[in-house]
C-alpha positions as a LaTeX table, in Angstrom:
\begin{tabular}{lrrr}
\hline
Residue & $x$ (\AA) & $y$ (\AA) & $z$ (\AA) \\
\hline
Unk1 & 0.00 & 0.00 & 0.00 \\
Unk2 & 3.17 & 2.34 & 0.30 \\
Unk3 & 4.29 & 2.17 & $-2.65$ \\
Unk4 & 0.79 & 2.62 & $-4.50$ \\
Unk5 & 0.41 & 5.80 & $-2.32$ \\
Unk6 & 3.56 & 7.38 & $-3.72$ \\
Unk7 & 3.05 & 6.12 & $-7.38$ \\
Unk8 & $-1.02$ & 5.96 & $-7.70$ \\
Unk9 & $-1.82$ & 9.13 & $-5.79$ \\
Unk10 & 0.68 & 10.98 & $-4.24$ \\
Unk11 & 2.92 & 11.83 & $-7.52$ \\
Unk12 & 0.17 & 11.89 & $-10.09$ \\
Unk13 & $-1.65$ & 14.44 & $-8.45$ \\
Unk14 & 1.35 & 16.38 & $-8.33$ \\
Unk15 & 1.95 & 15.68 & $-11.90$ \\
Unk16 & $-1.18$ & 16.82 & $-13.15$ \\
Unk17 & $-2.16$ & 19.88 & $-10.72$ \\
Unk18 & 1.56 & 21.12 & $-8.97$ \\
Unk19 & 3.20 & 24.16 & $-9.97$ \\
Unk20 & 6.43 & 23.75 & $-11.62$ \\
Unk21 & 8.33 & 24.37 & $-8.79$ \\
Unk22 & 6.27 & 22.04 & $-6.78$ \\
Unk23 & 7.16 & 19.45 & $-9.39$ \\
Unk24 & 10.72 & 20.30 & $-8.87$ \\
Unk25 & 10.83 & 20.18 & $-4.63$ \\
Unk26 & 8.52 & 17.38 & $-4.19$ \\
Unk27 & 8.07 & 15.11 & $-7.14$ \\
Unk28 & 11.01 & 15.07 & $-8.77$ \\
Unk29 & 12.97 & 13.43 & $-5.39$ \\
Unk30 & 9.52 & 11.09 & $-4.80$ \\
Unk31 & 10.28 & 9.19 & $-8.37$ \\
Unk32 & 14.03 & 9.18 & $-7.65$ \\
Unk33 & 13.28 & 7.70 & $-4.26$ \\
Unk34 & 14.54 & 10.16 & $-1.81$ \\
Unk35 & 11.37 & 11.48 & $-0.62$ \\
Unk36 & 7.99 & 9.43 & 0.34 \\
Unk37 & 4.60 & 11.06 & $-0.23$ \\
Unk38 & 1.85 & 10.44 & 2.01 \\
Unk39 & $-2.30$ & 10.80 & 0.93 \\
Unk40 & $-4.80$ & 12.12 & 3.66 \\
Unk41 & $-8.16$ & 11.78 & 2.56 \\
Unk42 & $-9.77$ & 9.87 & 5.59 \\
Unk43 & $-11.79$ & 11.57 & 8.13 \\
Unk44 & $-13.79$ & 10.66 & 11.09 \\
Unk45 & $-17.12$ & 11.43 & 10.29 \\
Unk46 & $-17.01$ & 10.59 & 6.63 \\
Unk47 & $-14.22$ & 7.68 & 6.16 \\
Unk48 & $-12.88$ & 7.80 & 3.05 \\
Unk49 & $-15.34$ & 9.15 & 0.92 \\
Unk50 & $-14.44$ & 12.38 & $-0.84$ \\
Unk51 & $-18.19$ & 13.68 & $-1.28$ \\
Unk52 & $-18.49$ & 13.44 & 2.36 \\
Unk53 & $-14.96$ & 15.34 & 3.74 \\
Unk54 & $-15.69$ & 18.20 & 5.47 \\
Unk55 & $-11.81$ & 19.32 & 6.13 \\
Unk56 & $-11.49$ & 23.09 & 4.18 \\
Unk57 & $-8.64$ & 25.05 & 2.60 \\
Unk58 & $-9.27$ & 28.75 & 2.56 \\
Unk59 & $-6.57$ & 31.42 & 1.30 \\
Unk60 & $-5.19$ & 34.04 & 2.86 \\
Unk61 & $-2.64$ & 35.92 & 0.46 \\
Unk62 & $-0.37$ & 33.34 & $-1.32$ \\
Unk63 & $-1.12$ & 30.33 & 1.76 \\
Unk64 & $-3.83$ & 28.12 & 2.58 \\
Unk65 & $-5.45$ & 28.01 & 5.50 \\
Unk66 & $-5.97$ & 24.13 & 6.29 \\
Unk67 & $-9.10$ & 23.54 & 8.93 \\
Unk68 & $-10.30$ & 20.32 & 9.75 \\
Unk69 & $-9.56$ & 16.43 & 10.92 \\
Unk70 & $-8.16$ & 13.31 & 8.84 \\
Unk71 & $-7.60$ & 10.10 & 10.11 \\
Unk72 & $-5.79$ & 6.62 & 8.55 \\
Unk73 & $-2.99$ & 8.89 & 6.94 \\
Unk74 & $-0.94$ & 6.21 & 4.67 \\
Unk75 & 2.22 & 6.88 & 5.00 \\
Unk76 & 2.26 & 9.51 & 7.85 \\
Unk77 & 4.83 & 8.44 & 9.86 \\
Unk78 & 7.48 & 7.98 & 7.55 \\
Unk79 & 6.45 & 10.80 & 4.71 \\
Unk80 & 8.25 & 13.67 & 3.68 \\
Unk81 & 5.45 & 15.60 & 2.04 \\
Unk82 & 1.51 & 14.58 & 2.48 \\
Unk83 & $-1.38$ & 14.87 & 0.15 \\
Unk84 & $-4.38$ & 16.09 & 1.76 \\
Unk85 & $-7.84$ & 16.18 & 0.16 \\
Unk86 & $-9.99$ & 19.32 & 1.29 \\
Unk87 & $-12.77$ & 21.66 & 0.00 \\
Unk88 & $-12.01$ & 24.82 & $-1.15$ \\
Unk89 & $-14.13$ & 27.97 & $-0.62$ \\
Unk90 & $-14.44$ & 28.23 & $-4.46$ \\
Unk91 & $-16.04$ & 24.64 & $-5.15$ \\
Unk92 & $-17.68$ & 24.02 & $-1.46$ \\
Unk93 & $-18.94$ & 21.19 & $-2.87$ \\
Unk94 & $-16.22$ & 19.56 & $-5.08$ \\
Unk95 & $-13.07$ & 18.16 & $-3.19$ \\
Unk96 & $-9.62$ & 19.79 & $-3.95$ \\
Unk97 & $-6.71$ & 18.99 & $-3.28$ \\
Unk98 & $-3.65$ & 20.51 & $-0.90$ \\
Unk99 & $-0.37$ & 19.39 & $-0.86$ \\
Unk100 & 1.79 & 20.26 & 1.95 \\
\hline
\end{tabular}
């Protein structure tokens, strides 16, 4: 399950939504195996189910604000950067992703 964390959602997420310098601090060490990645979609009152999460990302200037609770993080203890699946204030009702 480690491994398909950092190659089935950890880096492809980054490959198709990070920045290019994002791409350059986190993803390009996760494929040459220096860094792990870590997902965090899992929350208490909603399990795994993205419709359900209820953890939100707001900005304030150029951060995010990250509010909420996730549980089951794959990876957590050993990661060097973590996925984690939130709602924005733009698309309340659409999950979004924030990688950290």
């Amino acid at each position: 399950m480690a491994v398909a964390v950092q190659t089935e959602d950890g880096d492809p997420a980054r490959v198709q939504f990070g920045t290019e310098e994002q791409k350059r601090r986190w993803l390009a060490p996760a494929i040459r195996g220096e860094q792990i990645a870590s997902i965090a979609i899992t929350e208490p009152d909603a399990g795994s189910d993205v419709a359900g999460i209820t953890t939100t990302a707001r900005r304030f200037g150029d951060e995010y604000v990250v509010n909420g609770r996730k549980t089951f993080i794959t990876n957590g203890a050993r990661c060097h950067w973590a996925l984690v699946v939130t709602k924005s204030e733009r698309e309340r009702d659409t999950p979004a992703t924030t990688c950290l």
